[in-house]
Steps between C-alpha positions, in 0.01 A plus 500: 500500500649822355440860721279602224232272624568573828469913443209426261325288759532802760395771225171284488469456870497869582287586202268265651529621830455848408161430349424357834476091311433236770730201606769554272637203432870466326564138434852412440454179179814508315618173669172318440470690167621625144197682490639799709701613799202656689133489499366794693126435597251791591119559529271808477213585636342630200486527125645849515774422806637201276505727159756755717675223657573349114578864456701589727699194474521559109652860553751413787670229283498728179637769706791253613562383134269160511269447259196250522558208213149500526147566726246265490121534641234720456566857678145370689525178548610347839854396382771681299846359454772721422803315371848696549722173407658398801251661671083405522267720650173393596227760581170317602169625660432339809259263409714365221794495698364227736362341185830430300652462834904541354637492822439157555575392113888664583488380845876354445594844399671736799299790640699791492440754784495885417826556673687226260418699193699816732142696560436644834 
C-alpha cells in the first residue's frame, strides 16, 4: 500500500466528516484484495446529505490531484460508489447501508481508526 491511498483515504474521511456522514468506516482490503487498498464506507441520512457527501468527497480528491476512474449510482438512489483506483468510496443511505451490509462481506479486511490515516 502506497501513501497515496493512505492520503486519499484521509481526504475522503474528512470530506465525509465535514458533511457530518455517519459511522465512517475505512476498511483496510489490499491484503484480502486486488480490488483496492481501502474501502471507505459511509451513510446519509437523506437524499440531499448523501448528494454533498459524493460531493464533497468528489472535490477534496480533485483538489488533491485524484480523479474518480469512474461514479456509479443514481445521484438519488440509496447507493453511489465512487471508484478512485486504490481507493473505493461507498456513500449509502441508511437503510441501504444495513441492506448491502459491506462491513460484514470485508469482514477479513482491517478497520482503520481515524487517527491511523494521521486525522485528529
Amino acid at each position: 500500500m502506497d501513501q497515496n491511498s493512505k492520503k486519499m483515504a484521509a481526504l475522503a474521511y474528512k470530506a465525509l466528516e465535514d458533511k457530518k456522514s455517519e459511522d465512517i468506516r475505512v476498511i483496510e482490503i489490499g491484503n484480502i484484495s486486488v480490488i483496492a487498498d481501502y474501502f471507505i464506507i459511509a451513510n446519509g441520512t437523506s437524499t440531499s446529505q448523501v448528494q454533498a457527501m459524493v460531493d464533497a468527497v468528489e472535490e477534496e480528491l480533485g483538489k488533491n490531484g485524484f480523479l474518480p476512474k469512474r461514479i456509479e449510482g443514481v445521484k438519488a438512489s440509496g447507493w453511489i460508489l465512487m471508484d478512485f483506483g486504490d481507493v473505493i468510496v461507498h456513500i449509502f443511505s441508511k437503510e441501504d447501508r444495513l441492506f448491502y451490509d459491506l462491513e460484514r462481506i470485508w469482514r477479513d479486511g482491517n478497520i482503520v481508526e481515524k487517527d491511523q490515516l494521521g486525522l485528529e
